[in-house]
C-alpha positions as CSV (number, residue, x, y, z in Angstrom):
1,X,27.0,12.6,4.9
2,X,27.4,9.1,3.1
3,X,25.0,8.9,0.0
4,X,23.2,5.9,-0.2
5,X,21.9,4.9,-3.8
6,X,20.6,1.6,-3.7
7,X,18.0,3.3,-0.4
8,X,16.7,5.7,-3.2
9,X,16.3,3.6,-5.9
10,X,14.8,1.2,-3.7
11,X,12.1,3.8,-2.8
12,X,11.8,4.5,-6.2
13,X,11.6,1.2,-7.3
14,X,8.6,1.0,-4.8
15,X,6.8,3.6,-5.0
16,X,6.7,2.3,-9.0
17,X,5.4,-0.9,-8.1
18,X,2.3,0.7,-5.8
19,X,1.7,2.8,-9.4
20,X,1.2,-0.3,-11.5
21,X,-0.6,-2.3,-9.1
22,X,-2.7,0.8,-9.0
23,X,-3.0,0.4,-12.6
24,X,-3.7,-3.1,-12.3
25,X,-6.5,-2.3,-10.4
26,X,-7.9,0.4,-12.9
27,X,-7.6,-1.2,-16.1
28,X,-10.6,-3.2,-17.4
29,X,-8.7,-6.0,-19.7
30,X,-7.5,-9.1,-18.0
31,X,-4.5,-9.4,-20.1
32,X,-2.9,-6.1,-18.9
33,X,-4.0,-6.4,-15.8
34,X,-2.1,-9.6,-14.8
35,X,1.1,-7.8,-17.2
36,X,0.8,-4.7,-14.8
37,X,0.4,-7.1,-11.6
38,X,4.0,-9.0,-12.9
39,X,5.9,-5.6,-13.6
40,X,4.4,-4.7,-10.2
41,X,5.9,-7.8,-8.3
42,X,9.5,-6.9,-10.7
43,X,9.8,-4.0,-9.4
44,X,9.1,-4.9,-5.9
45,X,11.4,-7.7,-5.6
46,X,13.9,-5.4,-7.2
47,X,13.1,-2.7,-4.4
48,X,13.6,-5.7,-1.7
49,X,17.0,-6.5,-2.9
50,X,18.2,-3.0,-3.2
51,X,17.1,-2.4,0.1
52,X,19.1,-5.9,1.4
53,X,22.0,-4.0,-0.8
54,X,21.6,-0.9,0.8
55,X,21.9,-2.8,4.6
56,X,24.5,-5.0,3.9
57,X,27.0,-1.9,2.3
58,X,26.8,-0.4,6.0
């Protein structure tokens, strides 16, 4: 069975971006809401190319 790293960190890297927009949500100051909201959209771009990664290596 072939491993395939960049699927798992590209679940990881999304599940982490549902957490801080979860955060996001929670938090009452604007400031670290929009700074949880950009980490958010990080890691979630980061989960979309590892997943593009993870496609184009089979």
């Amino acid at each position: 069975m072939k491993k395939n790293p960049y699927l798992y960190i590209g679940i990881l890297n999304l599940l982490a971006a549902i957490a801080f927009v979860v955060a996001g949500f929670i938090t009452t100051s604007t400031t670290v809401k929009y700074g949880y909201i950009g980490v958010a959209v990080l890691f979630a771009i980061s989960a979309l190319l590892n997943f593009k990664r993870n496609r184009s290596e089979k």
